[in-house]
C-alpha positions as CSV (number, residue, x, y, z in Angstrom):
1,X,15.2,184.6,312.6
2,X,18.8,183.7,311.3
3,X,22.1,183.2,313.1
4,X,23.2,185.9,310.4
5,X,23.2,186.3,306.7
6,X,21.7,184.3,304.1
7,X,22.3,180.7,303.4
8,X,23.8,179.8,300.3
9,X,24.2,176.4,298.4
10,X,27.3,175.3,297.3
11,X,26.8,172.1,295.4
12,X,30.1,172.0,293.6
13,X,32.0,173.6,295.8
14,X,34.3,172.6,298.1
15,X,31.2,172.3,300.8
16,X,30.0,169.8,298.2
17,X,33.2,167.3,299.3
18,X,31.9,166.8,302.5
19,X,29.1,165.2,300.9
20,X,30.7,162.8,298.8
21,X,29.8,159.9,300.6
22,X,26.3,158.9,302.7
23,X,28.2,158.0,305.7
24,X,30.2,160.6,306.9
25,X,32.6,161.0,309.9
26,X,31.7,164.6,310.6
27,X,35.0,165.9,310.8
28,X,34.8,169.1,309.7
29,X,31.3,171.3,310.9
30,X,28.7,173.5,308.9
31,X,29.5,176.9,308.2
32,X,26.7,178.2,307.6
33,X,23.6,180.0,308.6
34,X,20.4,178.4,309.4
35,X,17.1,179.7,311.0
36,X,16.4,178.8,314.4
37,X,13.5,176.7,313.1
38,X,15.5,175.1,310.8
39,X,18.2,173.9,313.3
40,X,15.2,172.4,316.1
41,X,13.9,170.8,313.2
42,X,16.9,169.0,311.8
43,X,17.5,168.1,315.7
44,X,14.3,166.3,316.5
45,X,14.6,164.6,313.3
46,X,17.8,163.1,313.4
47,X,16.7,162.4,317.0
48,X,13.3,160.0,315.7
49,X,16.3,158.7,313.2
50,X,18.0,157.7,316.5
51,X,15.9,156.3,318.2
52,X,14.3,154.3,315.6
53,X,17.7,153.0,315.4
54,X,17.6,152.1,319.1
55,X,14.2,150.6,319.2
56,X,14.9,148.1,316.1
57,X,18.1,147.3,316.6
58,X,16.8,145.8,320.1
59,X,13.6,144.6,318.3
60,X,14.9,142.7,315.7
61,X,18.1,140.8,314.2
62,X,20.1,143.6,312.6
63,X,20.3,143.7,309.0
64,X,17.5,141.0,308.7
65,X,14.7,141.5,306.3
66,X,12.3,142.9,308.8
67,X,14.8,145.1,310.8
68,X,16.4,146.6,307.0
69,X,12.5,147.3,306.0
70,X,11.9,149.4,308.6
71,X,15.0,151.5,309.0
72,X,14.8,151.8,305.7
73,X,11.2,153.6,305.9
74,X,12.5,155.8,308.8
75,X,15.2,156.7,306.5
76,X,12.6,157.8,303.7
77,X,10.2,159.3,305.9
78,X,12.5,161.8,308.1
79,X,14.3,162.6,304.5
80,X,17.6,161.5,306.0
81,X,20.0,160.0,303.5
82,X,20.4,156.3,302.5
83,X,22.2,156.3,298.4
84,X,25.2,155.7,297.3
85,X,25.5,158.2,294.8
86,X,25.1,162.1,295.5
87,X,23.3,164.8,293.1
88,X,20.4,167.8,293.5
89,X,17.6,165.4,291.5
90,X,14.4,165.4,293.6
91,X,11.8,162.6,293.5
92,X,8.4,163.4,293.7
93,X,8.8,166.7,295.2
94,X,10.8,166.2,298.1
95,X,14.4,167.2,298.9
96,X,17.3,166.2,297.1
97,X,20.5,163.8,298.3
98,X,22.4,167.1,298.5
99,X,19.8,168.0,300.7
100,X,19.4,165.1,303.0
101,X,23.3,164.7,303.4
102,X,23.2,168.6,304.5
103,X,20.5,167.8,306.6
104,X,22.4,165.1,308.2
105,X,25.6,167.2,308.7
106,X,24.0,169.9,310.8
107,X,21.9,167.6,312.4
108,X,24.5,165.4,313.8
109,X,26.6,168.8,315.2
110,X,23.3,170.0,316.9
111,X,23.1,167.1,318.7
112,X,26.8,166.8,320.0
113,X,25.7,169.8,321.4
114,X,23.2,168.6,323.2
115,X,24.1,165.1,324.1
116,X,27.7,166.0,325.6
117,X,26.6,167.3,328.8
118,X,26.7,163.9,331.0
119,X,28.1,160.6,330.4
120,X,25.2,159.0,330.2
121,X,23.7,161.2,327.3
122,X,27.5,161.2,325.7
123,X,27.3,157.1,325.8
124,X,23.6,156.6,324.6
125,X,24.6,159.1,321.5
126,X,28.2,157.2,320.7
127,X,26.2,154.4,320.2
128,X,23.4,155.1,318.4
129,X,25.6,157.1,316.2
130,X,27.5,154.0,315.9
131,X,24.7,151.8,314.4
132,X,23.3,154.4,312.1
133,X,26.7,154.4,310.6
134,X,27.2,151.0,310.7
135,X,24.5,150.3,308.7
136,X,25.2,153.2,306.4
137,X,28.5,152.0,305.8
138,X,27.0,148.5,304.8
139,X,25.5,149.6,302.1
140,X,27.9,151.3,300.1
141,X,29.9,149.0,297.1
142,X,33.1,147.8,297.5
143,X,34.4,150.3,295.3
144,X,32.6,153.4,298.0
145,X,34.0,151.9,300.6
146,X,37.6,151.4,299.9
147,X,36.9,155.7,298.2
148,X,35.7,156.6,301.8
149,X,38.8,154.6,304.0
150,X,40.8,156.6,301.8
151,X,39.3,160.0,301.7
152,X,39.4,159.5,305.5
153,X,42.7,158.8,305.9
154,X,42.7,154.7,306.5
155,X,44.8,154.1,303.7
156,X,45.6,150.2,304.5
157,X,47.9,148.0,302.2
158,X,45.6,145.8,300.0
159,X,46.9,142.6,299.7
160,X,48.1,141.7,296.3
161,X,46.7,138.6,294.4
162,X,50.4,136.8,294.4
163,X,50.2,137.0,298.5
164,X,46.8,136.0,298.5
165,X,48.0,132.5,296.3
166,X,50.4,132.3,298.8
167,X,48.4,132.8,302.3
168,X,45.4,131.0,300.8
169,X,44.9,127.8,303.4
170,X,46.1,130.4,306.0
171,X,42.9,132.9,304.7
172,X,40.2,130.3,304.6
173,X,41.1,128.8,307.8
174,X,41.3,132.1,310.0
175,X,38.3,133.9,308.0
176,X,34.4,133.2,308.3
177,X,32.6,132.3,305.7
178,X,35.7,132.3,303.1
179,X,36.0,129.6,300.5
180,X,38.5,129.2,297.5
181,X,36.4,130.7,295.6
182,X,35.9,134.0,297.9
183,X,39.2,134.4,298.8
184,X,40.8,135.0,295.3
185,X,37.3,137.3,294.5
186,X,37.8,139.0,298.1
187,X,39.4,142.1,298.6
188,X,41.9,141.8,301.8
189,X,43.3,144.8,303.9
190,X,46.5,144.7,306.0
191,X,45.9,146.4,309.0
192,X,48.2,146.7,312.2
193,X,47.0,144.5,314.8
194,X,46.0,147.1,317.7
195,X,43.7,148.9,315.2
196,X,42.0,145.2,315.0
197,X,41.6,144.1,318.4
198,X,38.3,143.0,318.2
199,X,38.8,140.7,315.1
200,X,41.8,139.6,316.4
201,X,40.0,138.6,320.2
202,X,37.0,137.0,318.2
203,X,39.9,134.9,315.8
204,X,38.3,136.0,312.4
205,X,41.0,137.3,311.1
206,X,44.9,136.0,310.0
207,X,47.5,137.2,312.1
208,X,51.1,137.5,311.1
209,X,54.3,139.5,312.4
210,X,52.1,142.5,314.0
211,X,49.9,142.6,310.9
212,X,46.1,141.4,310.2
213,X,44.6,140.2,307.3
214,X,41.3,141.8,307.3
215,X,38.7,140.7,304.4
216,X,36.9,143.5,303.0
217,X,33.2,142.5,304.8
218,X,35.0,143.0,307.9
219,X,36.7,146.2,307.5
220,X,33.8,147.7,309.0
221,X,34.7,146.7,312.5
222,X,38.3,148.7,312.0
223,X,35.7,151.3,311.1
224,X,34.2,151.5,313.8
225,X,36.4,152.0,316.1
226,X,38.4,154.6,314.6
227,X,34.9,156.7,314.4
228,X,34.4,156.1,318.1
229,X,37.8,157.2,318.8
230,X,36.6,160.4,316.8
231,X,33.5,160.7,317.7
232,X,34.6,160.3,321.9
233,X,37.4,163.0,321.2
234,X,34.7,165.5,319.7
235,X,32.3,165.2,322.2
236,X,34.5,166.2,324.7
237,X,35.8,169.2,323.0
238,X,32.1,170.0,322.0
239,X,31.7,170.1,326.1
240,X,34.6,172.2,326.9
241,X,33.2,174.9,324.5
242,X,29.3,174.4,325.5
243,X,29.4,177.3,328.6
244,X,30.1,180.2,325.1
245,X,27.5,178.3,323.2
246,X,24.7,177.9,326.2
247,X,25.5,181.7,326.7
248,X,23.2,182.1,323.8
249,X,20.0,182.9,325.1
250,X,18.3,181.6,321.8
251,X,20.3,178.4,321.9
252,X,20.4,177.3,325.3
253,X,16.2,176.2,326.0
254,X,16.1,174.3,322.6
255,X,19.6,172.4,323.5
256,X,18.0,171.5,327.1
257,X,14.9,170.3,325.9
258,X,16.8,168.3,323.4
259,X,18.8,166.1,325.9
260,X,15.7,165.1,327.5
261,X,13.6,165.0,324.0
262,X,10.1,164.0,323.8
263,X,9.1,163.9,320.0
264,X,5.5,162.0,320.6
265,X,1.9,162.9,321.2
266,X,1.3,166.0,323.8
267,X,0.1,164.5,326.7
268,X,-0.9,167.8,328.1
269,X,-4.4,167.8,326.1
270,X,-6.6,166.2,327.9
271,X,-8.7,164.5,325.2
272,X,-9.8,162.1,328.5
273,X,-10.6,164.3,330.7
274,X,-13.8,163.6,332.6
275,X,-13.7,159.8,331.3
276,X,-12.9,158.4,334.3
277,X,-14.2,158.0,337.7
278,X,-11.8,158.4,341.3
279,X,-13.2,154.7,342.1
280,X,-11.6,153.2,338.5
281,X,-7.9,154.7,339.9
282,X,-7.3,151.1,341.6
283,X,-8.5,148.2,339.1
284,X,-6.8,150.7,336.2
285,X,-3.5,151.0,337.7
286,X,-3.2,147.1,338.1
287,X,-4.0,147.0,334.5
288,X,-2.9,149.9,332.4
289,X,-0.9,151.5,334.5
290,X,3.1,151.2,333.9
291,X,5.3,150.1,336.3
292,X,6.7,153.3,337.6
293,X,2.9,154.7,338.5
294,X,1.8,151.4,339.1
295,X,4.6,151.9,342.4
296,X,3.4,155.2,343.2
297,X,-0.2,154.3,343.6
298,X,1.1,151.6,345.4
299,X,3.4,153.6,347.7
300,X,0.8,156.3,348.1
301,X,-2.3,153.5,349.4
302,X,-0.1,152.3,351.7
303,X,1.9,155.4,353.0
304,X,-0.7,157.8,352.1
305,X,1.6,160.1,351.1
306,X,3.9,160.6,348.6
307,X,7.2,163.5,348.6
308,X,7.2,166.0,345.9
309,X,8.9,164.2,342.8
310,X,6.4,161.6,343.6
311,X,3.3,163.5,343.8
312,X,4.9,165.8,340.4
313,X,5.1,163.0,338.7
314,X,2.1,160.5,339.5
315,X,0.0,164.1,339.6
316,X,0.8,165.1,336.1
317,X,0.0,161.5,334.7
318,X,-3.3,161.4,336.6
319,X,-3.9,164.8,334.9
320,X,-3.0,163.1,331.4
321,X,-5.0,160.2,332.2
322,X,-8.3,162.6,332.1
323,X,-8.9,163.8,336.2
324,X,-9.8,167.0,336.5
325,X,-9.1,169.4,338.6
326,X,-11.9,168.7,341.4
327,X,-11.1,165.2,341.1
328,X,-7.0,165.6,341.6
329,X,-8.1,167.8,344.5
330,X,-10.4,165.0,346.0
331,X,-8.0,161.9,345.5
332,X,-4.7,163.6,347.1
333,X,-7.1,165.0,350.2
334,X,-9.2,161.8,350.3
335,X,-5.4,160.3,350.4
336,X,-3.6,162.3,352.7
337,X,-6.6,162.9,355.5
338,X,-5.7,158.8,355.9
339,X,-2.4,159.2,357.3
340,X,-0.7,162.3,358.8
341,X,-2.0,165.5,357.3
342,X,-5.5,167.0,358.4
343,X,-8.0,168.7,356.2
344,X,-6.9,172.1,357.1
345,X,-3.2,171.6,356.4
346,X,-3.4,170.4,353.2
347,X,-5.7,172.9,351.8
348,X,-3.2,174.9,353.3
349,X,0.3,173.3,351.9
350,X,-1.0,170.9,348.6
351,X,-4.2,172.3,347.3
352,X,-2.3,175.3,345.7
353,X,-0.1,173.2,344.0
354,X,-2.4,170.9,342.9
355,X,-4.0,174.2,341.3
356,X,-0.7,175.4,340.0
357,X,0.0,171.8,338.3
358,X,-3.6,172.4,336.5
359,X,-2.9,176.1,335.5
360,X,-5.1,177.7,337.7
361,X,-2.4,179.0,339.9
362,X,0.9,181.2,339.5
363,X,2.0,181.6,335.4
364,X,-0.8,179.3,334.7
365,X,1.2,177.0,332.9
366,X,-0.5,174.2,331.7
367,X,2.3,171.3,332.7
368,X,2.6,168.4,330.6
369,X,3.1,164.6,331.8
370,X,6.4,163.8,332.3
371,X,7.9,161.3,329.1
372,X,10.0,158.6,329.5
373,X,13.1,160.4,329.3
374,X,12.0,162.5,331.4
375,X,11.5,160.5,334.3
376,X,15.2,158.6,333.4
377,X,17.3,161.1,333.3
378,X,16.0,164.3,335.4
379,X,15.8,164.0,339.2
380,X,16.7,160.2,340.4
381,X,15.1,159.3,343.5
382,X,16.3,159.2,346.9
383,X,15.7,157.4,349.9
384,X,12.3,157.4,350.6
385,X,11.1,158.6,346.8
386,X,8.8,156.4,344.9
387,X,9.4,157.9,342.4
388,X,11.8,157.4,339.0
389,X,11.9,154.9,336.4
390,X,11.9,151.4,338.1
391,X,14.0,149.6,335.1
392,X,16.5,152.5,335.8
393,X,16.8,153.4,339.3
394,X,16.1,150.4,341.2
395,X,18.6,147.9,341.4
396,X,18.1,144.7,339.5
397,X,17.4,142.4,342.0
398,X,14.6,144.6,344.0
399,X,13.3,144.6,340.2
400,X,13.6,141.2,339.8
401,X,11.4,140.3,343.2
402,X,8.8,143.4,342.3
403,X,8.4,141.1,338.2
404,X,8.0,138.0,340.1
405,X,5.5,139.7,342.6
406,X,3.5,140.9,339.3
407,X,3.3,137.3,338.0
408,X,6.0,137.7,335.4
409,X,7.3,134.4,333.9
410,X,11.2,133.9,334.3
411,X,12.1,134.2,331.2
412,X,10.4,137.3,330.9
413,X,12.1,138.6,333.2
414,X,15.5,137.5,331.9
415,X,14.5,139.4,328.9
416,X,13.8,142.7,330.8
417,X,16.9,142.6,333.3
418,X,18.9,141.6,329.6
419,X,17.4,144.9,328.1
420,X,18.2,146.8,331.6
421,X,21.3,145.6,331.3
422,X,22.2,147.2,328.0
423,X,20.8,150.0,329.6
424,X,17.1,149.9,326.8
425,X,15.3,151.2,329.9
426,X,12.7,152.3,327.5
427,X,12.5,149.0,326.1
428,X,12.6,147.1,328.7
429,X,9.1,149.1,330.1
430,X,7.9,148.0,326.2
431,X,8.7,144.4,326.6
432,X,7.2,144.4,330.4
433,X,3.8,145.4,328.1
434,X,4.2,142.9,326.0
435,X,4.6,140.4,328.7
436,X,1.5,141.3,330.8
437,X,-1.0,141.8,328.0
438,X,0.3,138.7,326.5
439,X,1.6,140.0,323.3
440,X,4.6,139.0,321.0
441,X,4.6,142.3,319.6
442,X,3.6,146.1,321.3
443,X,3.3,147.8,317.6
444,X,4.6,151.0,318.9
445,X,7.7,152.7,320.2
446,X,7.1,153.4,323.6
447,X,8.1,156.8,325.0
448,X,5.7,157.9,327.4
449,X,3.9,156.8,330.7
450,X,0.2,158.3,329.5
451,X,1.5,156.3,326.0
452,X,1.6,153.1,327.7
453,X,-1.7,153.7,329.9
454,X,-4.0,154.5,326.1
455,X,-2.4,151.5,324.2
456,X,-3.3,149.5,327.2
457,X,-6.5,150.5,326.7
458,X,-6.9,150.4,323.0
459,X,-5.7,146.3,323.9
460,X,-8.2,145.6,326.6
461,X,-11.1,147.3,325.6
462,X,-10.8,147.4,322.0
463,X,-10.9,150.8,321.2
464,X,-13.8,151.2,323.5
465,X,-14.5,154.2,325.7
466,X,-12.2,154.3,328.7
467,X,-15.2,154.9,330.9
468,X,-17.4,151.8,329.6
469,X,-14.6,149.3,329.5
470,X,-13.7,150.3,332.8
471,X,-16.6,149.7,334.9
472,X,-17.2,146.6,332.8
473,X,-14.6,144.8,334.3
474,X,-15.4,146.2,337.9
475,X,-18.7,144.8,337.4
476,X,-17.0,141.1,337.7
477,X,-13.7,142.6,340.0
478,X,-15.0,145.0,342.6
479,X,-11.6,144.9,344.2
480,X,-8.7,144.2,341.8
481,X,-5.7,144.3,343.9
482,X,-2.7,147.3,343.1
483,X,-0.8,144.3,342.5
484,X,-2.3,142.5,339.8
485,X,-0.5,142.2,336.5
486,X,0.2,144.9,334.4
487,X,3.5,146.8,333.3
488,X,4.2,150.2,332.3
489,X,7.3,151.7,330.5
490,X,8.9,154.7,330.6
491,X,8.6,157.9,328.7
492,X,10.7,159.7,327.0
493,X,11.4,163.7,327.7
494,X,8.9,166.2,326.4
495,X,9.0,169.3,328.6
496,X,7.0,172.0,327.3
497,X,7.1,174.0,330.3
498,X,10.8,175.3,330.2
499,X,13.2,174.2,332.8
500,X,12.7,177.3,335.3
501,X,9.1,176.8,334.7
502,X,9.1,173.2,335.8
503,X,11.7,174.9,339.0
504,X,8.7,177.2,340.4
505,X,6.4,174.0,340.0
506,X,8.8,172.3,342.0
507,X,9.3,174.9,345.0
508,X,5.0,174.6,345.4
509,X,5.6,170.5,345.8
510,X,8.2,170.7,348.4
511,X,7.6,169.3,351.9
512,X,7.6,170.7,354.9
């Protein structure tokens, strides 16, 4: 289906000048027509590109040889991208640079769509954003880079090689890294202070009368900031107009799911199911489970009962985990017989939801596990909910006491509150993995809860059957505390049932 008409290229044409450069400020939008496929596509992808931005720039030491490695893969394999120059050759059959720079222009727009609709989603995208063109931008010449300041309007005063004689000491001594040698081989930018308040707050740059002396490797930081500035300014424009575009029926379930985007594995298979036993529940979830079902189970022994965002979420996981139906149907009523509701009652206010979460009931949907950005950013718990993402939603020092009471070393858990800090809720789940199976490195990205639970597993049994490793280890731990170490990590959002969908679920799991 297309928005209307036909697409047409237009290398050499004016639409070719937005292309000119790989990093690009996005200041004017596509005009043309795209398939409806097309434009989910381009979204997810530039969405992996983004968060593979995320996870390595926490991972490793950006630009380092490890951290450029791997961004530059991403790069390769979503086709976003990466060279200087621009032209329609392909190599070995995939798109051309014209191509991946268009790709990259539509994509960015779709995704100011959907990442303006909070603050939270309009500051995680501002900075991601940020890097990707920060690293862009670092690898263009010195001769591209002084082309795109000036095709963008940041036409700073170089500074000419008599001044540079004459402000030599005055260079060296207020610039890092500069030498004789640099500074006459350097090319320096004169730059008004307050568009260089960071350079001029860190001392790395000369200051005189108003103006900074900015060497070229630095420019980047001035950069920066003016694409913020842009960027900050466009996403809330791109909000004021969203009501006309989320009017479009077509539009407005793709640009939902997209703000709460799961692009891994589909959890909703059950290639488990059966594998486990109701008596392996306990010793898993103080081993593979991550830390925000790891607190349910927890909540749910002790209070035998759970509300409904609780008993949504910890439900759908146990159904990704591999229970089936009679076995979700046993554990909640085995559960909830303990503590206030009888037999009769629940069969008469749970049972049907516990159906409905399994298909059996209503549309038959068959609901998929919640993802990690899922569980962040859609329905935040309350007083009295267990459920939510722990490294998001619970305040740091609660978190802090619930590490130490998991046997987490302190400066692990420096390391997680750090990463909760900058707001890596994702990675801080990743790095809680990595401390309890004693690991220096996960080897994956994690985005969802059921994720975390089969890489745990892979780890501890060795790609053994979940079933075998299992009651192997209850053979030496009959009784493995719900406390014992273990932690999980958020997911990330991947909602296959559609929003209204997810609503009828929801009015089944309400209490009474």
């Amino acid at each position: 289906m297309q928005f209307s008409g036909r697409r047409k290229k237009l290398i050499g044409s004016s639409q070719n000048d937005l292309y000119d450069h790989c990093p690009q400020f996005y200041g004017q939008p596509p005009l043309e027509n795209i398939s409806l496929i097309e434009f989910e596509t381009f979204a997810v992808e530039r969405l992996k590109l983004l968060k593979a931005v995320e996870n390595l720039g926490v991972s490793y030491v950006k630009n380092s040889e490890q951290y450029t490695r791997k961004l530059n893969a991403e790069f390769s394999r979503l086709n976003f991208p990466l060279r200087t120059e621009l032209d329609d050759r392909r190599v070995q059959g995939g798109p051309s640079e014209y191509e991946k720079r268009r790709k990259d222009h539509i994509s960015h727009f779709i995704l100011r769509l959907a990442y303006c609709q909070t603050e939270d989603l309009r500051r995680w995208f501002i900075q991601q954003e940020m890097d990707l063109f920060r690293y862009r931008f670092g690898c263009l010449s010195s001769k591209h880079k002084t082309d795109f300041l000036h095709k963008n309007n940041l036409k700073y005063e170089m500074v000419s090689v008599e001044e540079k004689k004459n402000l030599r000491d005055k260079l060296i001594n207020s610039s890092y890294g500069l030498s004789g040698i640099t500074v006459e081989e350097y090319d320096f930018y004169k730059v008004p202070f307050q568009d260089a308040l960071d350079l001029v707050r860190s001392r790395k740059v000369y200051l005189l009368a108003g103006i900074a002396y900015i060497p070229h490797q630095e420019i980047v930081t001035i950069v920066l900031n003016d694409y913020r500035t842009r960027l900050s300014k466009a996403l809330a424009m791109t909000a004021r107009s969203l009501p006309a575009v989320q009017s479009d029926e077509r539009l407005q379930p793709i640009l939902n799911h997209l703000s709460h985007a799961y692009v891994g594995q589909d959890y909703s298979i059950q290639k488990n199911i059966g594998k486990i036993s109701l008596e392996q529940i306990d010793p898993l979830s103080g081993k593979s489970f991550p830390l925000c079902m790891r607190h349910l189970h927890k909540a749910l022994r002790e209070n035998h009962h759970l509300r409904h965002g609780g008993r949504m979420q910890y439900g759908l996981f146990l159904k990704g985990v591999g229970l089936t139906l009679e076995q979700a149907l046993q554990f909640w009523r085995s559960e909830f017989i303990k503590g206030k509701v009888d037999a009769d009652k629940f069969d008469k206010a749970y049972a049907y939801s516990i159906r409905h979460m399994f298909g059996k009931e209503g549309k038959r949907t068959d609901y998929t596990p919640y993802s990690c950005m899922k569980v962040i950013l859609s329905n935040p718990p309350s007083q009295g909910d267990y459920h939510g993402c722990p490294f998001r939603h619970n305040d740091p020092e609660l978190l802090k006491q619930k590490l130490q009471s998991y046997k987490i070393s302190p400066i692990g858990i420096n390391q997680i509150l750090e990463l909760v800090k900058g707001m890596h809720y994702q990675l801080a789940c990743q790095k809680y993995f990595e401390l309890t199976h004693s690991i220096e490195d996960a080897g994956f990205s994690l985005n969802h809860p059921n994720q975390y639970f089969m890489e745990s597993q892979k780890l501890l049994g060795g790609g053994r059957d979940i079933k075998k490793e299992v009651e192997m280890s209850q053979r030496g731990q009959e009784n493995v505390s719900n406390n014992s170490p273990n932690m999980p990590q958020p997911p990330q959002a991947n909602s296959k049932p559609t929003h209204d969908e997810m609503g009828d679920l929801d009015s089944f799991f309400q209490d009474e």
